[in-house]
C-alpha positions in Angstrom: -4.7 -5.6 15.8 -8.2 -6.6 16.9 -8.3 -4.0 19.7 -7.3 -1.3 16.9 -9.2 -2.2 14.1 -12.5 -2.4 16.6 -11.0 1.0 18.2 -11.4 2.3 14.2 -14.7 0.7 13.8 -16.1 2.5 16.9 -14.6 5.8 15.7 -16.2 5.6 12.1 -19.2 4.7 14.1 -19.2 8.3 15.4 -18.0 7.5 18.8 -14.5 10.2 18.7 -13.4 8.8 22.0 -14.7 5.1 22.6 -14.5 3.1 26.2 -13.2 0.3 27.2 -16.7 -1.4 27.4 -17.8 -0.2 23.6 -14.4 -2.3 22.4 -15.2 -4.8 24.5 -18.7 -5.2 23.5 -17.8 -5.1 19.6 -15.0 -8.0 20.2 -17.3 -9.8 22.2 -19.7 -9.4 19.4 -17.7 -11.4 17.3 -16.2 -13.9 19.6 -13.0 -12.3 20.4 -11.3 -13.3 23.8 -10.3 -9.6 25.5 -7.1 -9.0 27.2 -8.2 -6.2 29.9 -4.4 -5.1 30.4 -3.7 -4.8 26.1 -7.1 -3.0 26.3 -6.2 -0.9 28.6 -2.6 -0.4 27.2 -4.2 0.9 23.8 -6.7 3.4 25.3 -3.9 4.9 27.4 -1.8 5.1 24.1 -4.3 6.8 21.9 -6.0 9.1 24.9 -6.2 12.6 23.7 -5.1 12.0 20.7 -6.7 12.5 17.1 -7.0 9.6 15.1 -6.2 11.0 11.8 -2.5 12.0 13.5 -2.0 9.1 14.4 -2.9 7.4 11.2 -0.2 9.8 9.1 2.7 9.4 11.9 1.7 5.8 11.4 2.1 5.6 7.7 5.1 7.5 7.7 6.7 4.9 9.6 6.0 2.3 6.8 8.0 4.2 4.4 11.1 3.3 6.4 10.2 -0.5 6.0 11.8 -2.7 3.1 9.0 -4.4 1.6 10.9 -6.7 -0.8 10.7 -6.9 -4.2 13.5 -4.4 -4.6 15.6 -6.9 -6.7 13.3 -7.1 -9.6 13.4 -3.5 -10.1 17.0 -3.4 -10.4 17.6 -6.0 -12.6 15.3 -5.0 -14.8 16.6 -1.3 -14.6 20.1 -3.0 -15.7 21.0 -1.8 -19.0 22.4 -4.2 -21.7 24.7 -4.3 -24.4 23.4 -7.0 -26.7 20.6 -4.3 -27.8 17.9 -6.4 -28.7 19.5 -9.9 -27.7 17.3 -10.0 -24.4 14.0 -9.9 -26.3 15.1 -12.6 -29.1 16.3 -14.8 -25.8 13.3 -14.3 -24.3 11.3 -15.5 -27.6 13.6 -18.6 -27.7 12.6 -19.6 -24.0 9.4 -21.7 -23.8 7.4 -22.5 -21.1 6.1 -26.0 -20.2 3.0 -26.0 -18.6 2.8 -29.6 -16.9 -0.4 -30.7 -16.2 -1.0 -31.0 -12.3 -2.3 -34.2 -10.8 -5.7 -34.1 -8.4 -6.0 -35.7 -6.0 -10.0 -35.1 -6.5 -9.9 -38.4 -9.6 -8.1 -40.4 -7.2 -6.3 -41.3 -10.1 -8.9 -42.4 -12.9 -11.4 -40.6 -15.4 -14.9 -41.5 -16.2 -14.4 -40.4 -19.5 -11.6 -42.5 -20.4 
């Protein structure tokens, strides 16, 4: 991911097509350790290529990944009989908030 996001970084720079050195000089910048051969692998990956085609085939890959949460939309998509019976059960449901311990009193209170 670093070698990508500093890949973008040079591009909205203004540098279209940045080296192998301007990556490496912007990790190095930050204290990034640089794998040559990943480097390397990237540049070859994305040569000749515009970024903003990649960027869309990209996204339309994550449309094809689950991203959880799907239960909660079918439950609550679930139609009821009992009318309103889910709203007066949710009205007779009452949460306790319990009061967390801290560890920062160390167990006492000055204003006790």
């Amino acid at each position: 991911m670093k070698y990508i996001a500093a890949y973008l970084l040079a591009y909205l720079g203004g540098n279209s097509c940045p080296s192998a050195e301007d990556l490496t000089s912007t990790l190095e910048s930050v204290g990034c350790e640089i794998d040559a051969e990943r480097l390397e692998l990237l540049l070859s990956q994305v040569k000749g290529k515009d970024i903003t085609e990649l960027l869309a085939a990209g996204r339309e890959r994550f449309t094809s990944v689950p991203s959880g949460g799907g239960g909660a939309v079918v439950a609550a998509a679930a139609p009821t009989s009992g009318g309103a019976a889910p709203a007066a059960e949710s009205k007779k449901e009452e949460k306790v908030v319990e009061k967390e311990e801290s560890d920062d009193d160390m167990g006492f209170s000055l204003f006790d």
